[in-house]
N, C-alpha and C positions, 0 to 999 in steps of 0.2 A: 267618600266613605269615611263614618267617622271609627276611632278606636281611643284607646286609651293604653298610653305607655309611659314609662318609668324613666325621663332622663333625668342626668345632675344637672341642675341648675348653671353650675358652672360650663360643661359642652355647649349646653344651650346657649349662653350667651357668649361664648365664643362662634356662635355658628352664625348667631343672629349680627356679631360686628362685623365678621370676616366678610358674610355676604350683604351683610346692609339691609336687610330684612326688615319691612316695618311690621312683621305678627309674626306669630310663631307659627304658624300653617306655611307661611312663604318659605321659612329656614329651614323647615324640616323639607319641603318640597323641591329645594336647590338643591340641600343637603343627598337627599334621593336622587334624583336626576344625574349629579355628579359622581357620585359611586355609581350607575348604572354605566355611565361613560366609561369612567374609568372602566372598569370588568370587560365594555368592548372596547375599549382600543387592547387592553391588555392581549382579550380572545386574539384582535386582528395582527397584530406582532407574531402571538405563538403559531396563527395560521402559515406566516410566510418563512417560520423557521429560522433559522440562524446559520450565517457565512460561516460559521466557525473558524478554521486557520486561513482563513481569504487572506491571499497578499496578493494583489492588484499589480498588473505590470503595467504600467502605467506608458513606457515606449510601444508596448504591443499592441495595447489601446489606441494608441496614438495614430500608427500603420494601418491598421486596419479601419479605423475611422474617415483616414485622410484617401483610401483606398475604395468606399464605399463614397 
């Protein structure tokens, strides 16, 4: 798809060293793909929720591991 957008010059070639990009279709398409990742792993963390005050007994692990 083609479009036409507004970036600084500067982003830009910060996007094109970071990723090694030889055209700007490639940088912007890394650039994409990587934010898309990011956004799922972030979803996939908020899906599994958080330990919150977790403190691990780590002997009681241990019994019950060596028990099983």
């Amino acid at each position: 798809m083609r479009t036409s957008v507004n970036v600084s010059d500067d982003l830009l070639n910060q996007v094109m060293r970071e990723s090694r990009a030889k055209t700007i279709t490639q940088a912007i398409r890394e650039a994409l793909m990587a934010y898309l990742d990011l956004r799922r792993r972030k979803k996939l963390i908020q899906s599994f929720g958080s330990f919150g005050k977790w403190s691990p007994d780590i002997r009681k692990m241990r019994r019950s591991r060596d028990l099983g």
